[in-house]
N, C-alpha and C positions, 0 to 999 in steps of 0.2 A: 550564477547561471552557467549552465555548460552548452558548450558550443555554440559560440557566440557568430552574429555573422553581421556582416559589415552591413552598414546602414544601405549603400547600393543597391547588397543581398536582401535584403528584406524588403517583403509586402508589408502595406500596408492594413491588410484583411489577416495577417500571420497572426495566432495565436500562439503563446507559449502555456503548456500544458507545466501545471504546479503537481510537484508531488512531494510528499513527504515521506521521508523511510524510520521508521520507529523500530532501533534496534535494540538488543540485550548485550553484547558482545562485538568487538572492531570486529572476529570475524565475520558475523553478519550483517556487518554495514559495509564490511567493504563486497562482501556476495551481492548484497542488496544494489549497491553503487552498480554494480556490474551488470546485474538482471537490468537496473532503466538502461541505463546506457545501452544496452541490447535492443532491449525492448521498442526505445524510444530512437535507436538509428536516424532516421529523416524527421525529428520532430525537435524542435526549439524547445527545450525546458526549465526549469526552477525547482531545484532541489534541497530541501531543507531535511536535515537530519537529527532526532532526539533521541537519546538514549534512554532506557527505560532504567530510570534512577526512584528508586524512594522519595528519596531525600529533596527533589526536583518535582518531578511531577503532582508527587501529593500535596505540596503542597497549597495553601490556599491561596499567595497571592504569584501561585504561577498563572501566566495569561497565555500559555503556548499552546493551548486546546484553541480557544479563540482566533491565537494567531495564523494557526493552520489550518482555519476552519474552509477556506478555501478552496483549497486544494483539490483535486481533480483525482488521483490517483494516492493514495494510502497503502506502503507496504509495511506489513507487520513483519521484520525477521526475528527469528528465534532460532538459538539453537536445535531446540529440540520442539518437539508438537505435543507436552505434559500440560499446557495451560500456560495462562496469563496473571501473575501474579495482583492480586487485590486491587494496589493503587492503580495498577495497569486497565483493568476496568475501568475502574471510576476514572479515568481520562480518558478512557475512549467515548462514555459513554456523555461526556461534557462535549466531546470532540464534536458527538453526532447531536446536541441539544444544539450548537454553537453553527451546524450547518447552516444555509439558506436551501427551503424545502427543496427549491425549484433550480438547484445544483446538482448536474448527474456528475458521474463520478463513481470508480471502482474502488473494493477494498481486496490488496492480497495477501493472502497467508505465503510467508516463502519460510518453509526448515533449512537450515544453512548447514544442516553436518551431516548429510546424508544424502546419496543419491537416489534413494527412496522414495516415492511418493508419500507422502505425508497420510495418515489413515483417516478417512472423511468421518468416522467417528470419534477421533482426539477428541478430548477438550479446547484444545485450540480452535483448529477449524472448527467446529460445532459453534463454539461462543461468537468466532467472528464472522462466523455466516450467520447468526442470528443480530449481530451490530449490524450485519449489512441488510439484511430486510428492517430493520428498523429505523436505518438511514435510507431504504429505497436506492443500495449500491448495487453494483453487478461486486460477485464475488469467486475471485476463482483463488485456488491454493495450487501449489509446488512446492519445491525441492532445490536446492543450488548446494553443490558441494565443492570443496577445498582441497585441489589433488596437485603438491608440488607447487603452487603456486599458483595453478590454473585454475580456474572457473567452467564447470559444466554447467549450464542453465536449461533445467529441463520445463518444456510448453507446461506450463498451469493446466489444472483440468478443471475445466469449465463445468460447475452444478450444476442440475438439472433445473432449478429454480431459477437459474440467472438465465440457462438459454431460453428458461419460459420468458423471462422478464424483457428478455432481445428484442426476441421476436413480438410479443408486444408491443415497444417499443416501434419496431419497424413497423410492423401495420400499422398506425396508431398515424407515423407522419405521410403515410400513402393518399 
């Protein structure tokens, strides 16, 4: 768990937000490491990391879809935004069998070699914004690039289908 705080420091009402980073490459685990850590500043977390391996994922008596079926927050890093290789599906798509309905919960797309916005018609984003209305996640995508050692983490741009899904959402507990 990262940043940890002393039992004094801690409410009792304190939740720790679980997230998982599903990467392809250290460089986009460690981009990814760096987007929560940003992202997540004031929030107590659990981060668990898997690679996107063949040899790992597909197979059948892996339980890590299950295992991380928890989870609150889902980043997908990639190098590039060309798509998600075969097995990679089929463990997402166990991921989201493996949810509990009534778990909210975000999926992000983040490209890790470029400062670019990722293009909302990829095959990436396109697949993982359709995982995520099929999991009933909010989904946004970005961009984090590798400059000298530094991390840019540029704001995700939030769909149009999630800000409908919000705002639902918010009326909904009015």
């Amino acid at each position: 768990m990262n940043r940890i705080l002393r039992a004094s420091e801690r409410s009792h009402h304190e939740e720790i937000l679980k997230v998982c980073v599903v990467f392809d490459s250290g460089a986009s685990a460690r981009c990814a490491k760096e987007f929560i850590r940003r992202v997540c500043q004031t929030e107590l977390f659990d981060m668990r990391l898997l690679q996107l391996d063949e040899h790992l994922l597909s197979n059948r008596r892996d339980d890590s879809a299950r295992m991380v079926s928890d989870v609150s927050l889902l980043v997908v890093a990639m190098q590039a935004d060309y798509g998600l290789p075969p097995f990679a599906e089929a463990w997402l798509a166990r991921w989201i069998n493996f949810r509990a309905e009534a778990l909210e919960g975000a999926l992000v797309a983040l490209v890790t070699n470029s400062m670019a916005t990722p293009d909302s018609d990829s095959y990436l984003v396109a697949h993982l914004e359709t995982v995520a209305v099929v999991g009933r996640l909010a989904f946004f995508y970005g961009c984090a690039g590798d400059q000298d050692d530094s991390y840019k983490i540029e704001p995700a741009v939030l769909l149009p289908f999630a800000a409908r899904q919000l705002s639902d959402m918010s009326r909904r507990e009015r």
